[in-house]
PyMOL CGO cylinders between C-alpha atoms (Angstrom):
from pymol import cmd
from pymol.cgo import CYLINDER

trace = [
    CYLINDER, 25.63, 95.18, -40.38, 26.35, 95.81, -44.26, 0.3, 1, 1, 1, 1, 1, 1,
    CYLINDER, 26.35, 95.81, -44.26, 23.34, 96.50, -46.85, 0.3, 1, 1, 1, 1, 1, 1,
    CYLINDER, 23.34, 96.50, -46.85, 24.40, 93.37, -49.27, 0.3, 1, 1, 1, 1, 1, 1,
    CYLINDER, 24.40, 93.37, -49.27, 21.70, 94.87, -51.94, 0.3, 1, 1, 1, 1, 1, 1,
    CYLINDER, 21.70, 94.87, -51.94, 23.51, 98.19, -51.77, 0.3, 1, 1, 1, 1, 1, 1,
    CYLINDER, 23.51, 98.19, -51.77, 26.78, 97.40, -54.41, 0.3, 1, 1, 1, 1, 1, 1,
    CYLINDER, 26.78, 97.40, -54.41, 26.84, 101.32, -54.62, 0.3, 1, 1, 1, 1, 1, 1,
    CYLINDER, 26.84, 101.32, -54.62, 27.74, 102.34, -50.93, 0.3, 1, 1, 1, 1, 1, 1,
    CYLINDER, 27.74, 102.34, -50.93, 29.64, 99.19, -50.48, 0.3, 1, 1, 1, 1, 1, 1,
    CYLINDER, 29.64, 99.19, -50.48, 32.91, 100.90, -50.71, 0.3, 1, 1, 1, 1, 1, 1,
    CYLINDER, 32.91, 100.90, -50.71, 32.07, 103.41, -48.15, 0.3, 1, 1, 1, 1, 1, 1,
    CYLINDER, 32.07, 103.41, -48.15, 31.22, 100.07, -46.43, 0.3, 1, 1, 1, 1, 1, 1,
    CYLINDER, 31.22, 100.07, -46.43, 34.41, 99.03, -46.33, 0.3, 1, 1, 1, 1, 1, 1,
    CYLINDER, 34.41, 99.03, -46.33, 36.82, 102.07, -45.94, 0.3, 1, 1, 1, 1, 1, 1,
    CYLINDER, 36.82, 102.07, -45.94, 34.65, 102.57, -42.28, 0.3, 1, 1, 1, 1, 1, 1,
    CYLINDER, 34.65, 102.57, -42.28, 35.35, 99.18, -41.53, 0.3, 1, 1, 1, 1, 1, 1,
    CYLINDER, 35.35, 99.18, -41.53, 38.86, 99.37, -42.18, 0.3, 1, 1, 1, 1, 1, 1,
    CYLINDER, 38.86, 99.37, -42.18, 39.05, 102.20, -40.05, 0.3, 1, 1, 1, 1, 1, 1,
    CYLINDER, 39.05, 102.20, -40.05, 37.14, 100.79, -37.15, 0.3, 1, 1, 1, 1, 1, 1,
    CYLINDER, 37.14, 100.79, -37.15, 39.29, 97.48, -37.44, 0.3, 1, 1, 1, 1, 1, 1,
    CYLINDER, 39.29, 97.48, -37.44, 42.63, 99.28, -37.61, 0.3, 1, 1, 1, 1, 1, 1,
    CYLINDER, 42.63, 99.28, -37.61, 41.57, 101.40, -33.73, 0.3, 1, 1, 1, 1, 1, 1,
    CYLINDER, 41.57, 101.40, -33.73, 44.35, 100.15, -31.59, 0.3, 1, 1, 1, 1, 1, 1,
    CYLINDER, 44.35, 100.15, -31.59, 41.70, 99.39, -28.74, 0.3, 1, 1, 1, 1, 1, 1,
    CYLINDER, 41.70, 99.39, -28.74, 40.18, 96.92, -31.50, 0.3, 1, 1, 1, 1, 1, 1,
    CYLINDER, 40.18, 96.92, -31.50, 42.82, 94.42, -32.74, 0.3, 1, 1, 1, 1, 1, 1,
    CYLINDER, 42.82, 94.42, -32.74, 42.02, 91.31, -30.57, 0.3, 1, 1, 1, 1, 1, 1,
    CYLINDER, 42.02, 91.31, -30.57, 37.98, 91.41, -31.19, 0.3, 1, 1, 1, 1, 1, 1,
    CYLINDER, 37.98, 91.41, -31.19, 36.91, 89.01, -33.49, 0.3, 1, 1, 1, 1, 1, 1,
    CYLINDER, 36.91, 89.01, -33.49, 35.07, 90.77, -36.10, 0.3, 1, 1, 1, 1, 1, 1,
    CYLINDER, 35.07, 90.77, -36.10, 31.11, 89.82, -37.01, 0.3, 1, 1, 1, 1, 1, 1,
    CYLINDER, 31.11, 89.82, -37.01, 29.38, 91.55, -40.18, 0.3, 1, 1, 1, 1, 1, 1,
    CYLINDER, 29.38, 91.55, -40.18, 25.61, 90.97, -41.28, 0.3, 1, 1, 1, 1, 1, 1,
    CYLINDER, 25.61, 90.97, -41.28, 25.22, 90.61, -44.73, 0.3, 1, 1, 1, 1, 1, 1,
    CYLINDER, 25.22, 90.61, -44.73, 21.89, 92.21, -44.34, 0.3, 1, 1, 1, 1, 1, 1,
    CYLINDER, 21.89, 92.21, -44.34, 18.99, 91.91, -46.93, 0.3, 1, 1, 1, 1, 1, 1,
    CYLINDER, 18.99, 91.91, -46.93, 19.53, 88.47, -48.35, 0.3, 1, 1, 1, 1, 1, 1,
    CYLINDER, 19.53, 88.47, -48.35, 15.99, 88.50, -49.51, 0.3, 1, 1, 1, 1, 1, 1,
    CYLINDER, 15.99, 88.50, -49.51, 16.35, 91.21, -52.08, 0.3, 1, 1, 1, 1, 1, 1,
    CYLINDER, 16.35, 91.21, -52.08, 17.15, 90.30, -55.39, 0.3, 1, 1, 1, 1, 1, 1,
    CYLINDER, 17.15, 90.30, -55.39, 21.12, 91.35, -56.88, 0.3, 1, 1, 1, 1, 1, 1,
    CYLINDER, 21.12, 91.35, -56.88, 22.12, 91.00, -52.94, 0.3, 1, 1, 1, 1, 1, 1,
    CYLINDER, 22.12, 91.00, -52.94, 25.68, 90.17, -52.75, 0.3, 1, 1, 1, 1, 1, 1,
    CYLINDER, 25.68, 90.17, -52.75, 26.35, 86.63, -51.64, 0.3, 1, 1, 1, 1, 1, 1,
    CYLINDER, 26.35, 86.63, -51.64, 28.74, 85.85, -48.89, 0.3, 1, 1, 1, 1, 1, 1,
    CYLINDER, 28.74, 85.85, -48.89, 32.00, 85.37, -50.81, 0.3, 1, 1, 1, 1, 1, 1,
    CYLINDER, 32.00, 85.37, -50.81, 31.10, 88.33, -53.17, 0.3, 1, 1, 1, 1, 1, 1,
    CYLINDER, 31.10, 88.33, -53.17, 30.72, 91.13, -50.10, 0.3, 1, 1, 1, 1, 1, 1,
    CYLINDER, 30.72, 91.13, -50.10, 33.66, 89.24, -47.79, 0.3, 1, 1, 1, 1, 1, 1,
    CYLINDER, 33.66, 89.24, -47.79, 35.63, 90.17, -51.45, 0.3, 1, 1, 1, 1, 1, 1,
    CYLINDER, 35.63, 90.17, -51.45, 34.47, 93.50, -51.70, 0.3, 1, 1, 1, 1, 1, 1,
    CYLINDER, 34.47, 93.50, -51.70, 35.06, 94.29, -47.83, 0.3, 1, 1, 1, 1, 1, 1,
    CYLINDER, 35.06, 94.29, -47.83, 38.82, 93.04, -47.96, 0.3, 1, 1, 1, 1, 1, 1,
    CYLINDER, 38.82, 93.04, -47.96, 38.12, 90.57, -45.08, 0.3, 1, 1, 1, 1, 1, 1,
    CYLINDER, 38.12, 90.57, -45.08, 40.26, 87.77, -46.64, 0.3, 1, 1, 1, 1, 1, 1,
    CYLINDER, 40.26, 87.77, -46.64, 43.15, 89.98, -45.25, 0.3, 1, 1, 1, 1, 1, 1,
    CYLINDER, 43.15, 89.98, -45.25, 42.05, 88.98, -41.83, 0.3, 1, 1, 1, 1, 1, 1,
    CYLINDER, 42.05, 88.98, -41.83, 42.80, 85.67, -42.36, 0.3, 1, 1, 1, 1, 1, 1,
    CYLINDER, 42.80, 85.67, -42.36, 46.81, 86.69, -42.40, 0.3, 1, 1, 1, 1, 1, 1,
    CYLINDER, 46.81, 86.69, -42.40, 49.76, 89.48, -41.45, 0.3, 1, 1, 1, 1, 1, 1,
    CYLINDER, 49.76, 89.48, -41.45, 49.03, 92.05, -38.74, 0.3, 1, 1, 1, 1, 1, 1,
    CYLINDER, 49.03, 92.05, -38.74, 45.28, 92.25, -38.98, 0.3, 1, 1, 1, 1, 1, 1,
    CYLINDER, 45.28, 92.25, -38.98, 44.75, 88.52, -38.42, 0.3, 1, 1, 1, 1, 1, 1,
    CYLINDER, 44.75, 88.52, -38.42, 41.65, 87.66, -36.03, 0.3, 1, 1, 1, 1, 1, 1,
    CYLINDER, 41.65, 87.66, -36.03, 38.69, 85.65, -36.14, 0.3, 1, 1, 1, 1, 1, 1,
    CYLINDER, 38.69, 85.65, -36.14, 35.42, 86.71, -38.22, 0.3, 1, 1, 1, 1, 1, 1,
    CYLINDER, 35.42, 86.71, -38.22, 32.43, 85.32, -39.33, 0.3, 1, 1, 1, 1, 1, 1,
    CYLINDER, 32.43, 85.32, -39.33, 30.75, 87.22, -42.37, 0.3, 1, 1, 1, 1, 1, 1,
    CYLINDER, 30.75, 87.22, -42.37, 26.80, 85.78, -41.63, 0.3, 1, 1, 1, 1, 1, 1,
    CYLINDER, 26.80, 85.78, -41.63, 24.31, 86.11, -44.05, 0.3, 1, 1, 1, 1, 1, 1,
    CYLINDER, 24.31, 86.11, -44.05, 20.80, 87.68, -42.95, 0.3, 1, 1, 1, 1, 1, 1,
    CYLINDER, 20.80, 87.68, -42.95, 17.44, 88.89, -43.34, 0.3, 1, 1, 1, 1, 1, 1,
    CYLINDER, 17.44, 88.89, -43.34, 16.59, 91.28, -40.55, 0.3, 1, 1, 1, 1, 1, 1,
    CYLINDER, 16.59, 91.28, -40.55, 13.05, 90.97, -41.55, 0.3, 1, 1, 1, 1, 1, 1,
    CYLINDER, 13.05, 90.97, -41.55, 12.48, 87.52, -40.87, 0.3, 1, 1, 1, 1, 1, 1,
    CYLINDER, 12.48, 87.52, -40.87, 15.14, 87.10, -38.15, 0.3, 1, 1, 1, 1, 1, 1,
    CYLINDER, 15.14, 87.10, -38.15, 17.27, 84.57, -40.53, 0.3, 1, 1, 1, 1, 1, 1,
    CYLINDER, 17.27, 84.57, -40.53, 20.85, 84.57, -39.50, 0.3, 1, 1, 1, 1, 1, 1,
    CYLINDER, 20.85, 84.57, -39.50, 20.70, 86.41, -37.00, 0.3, 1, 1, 1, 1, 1, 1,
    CYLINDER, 20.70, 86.41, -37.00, 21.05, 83.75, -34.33, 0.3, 1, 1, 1, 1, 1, 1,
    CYLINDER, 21.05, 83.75, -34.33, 23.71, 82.03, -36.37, 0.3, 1, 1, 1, 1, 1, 1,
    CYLINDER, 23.71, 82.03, -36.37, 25.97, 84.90, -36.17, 0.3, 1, 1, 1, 1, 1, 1,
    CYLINDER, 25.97, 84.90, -36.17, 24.92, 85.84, -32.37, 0.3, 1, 1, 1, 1, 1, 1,
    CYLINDER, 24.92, 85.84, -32.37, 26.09, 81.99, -31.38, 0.3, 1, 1, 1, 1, 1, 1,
    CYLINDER, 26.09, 81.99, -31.38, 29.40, 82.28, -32.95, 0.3, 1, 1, 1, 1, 1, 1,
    CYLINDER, 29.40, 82.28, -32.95, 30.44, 85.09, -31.45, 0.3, 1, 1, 1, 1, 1, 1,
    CYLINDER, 30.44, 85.09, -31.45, 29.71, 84.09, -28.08, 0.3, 1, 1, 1, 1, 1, 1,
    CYLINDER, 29.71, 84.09, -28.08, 31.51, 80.90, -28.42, 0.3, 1, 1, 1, 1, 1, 1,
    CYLINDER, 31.51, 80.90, -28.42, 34.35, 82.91, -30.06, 0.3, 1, 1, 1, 1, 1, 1,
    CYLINDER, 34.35, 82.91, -30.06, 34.58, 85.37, -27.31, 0.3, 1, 1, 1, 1, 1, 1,
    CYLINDER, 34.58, 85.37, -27.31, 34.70, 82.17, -24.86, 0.3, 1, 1, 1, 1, 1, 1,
    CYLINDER, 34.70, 82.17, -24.86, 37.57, 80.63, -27.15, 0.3, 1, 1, 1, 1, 1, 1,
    CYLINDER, 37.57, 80.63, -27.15, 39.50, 83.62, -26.34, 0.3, 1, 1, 1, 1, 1, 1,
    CYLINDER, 39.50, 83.62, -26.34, 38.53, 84.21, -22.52, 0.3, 1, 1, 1, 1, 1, 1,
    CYLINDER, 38.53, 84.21, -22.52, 39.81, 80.92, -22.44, 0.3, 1, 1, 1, 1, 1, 1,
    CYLINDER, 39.81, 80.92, -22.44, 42.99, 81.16, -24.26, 0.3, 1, 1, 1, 1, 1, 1,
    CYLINDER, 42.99, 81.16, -24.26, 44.14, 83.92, -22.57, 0.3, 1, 1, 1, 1, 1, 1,
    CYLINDER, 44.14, 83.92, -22.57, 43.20, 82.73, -18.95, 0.3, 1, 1, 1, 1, 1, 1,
    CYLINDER, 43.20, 82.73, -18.95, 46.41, 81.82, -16.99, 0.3, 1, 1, 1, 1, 1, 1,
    CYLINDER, 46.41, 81.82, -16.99, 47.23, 78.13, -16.47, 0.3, 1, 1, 1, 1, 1, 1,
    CYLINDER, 47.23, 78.13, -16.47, 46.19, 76.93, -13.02, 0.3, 1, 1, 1, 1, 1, 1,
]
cmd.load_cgo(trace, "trace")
């Protein structure tokens, strides 16, 4: 989960995802991030924080896996379930991919 209203921590943001996502133990797991706190105002939209996180390099190259950058407001609940139900069918994409042949 990522503070979108918080544009000064947001490279901190990124560096400890970077380092999380480059653990060996972590290359195959898709990748969900919250962009938390959609309701206050200067939030960083989707495309603005996916920019400022670097997760358009995911897309290609070594790092590539599947992620979902979901917008939210942990307030309200918005989002929430949105992001929740794509990574459990994304985990079941890949259960099933990787299950042998019968």
């Amino acid at each position: 989960m990522v503070d979108s209203a918080d544009r000064e921590r947001v490279q901190e943001a990124r560096q400890e995802l970077w380092r999380i996502l480059r653990d060996r133990e972590m290359r195959a797991c898709p990748l969900l991030v919250f962009a938390n706190k959609q309701d206050v105002r200067g939030a960083m939209g989707e495309a603005e924080l996916a920019e400022a996180l670097g997760l358009g390099a995911l897309d290609a190259g070594a790092d590539r896996r599947a992620w979902r950058l979901q917008a939210t407001c942990a307030v309200d609940g918005k989002g929430l379930w949105d992001g929740l139900a794509w990574l459990v069918r994304t985990v079941r994409q890949q259960r099933r991919a990787r299950a042998p042949a019968e």
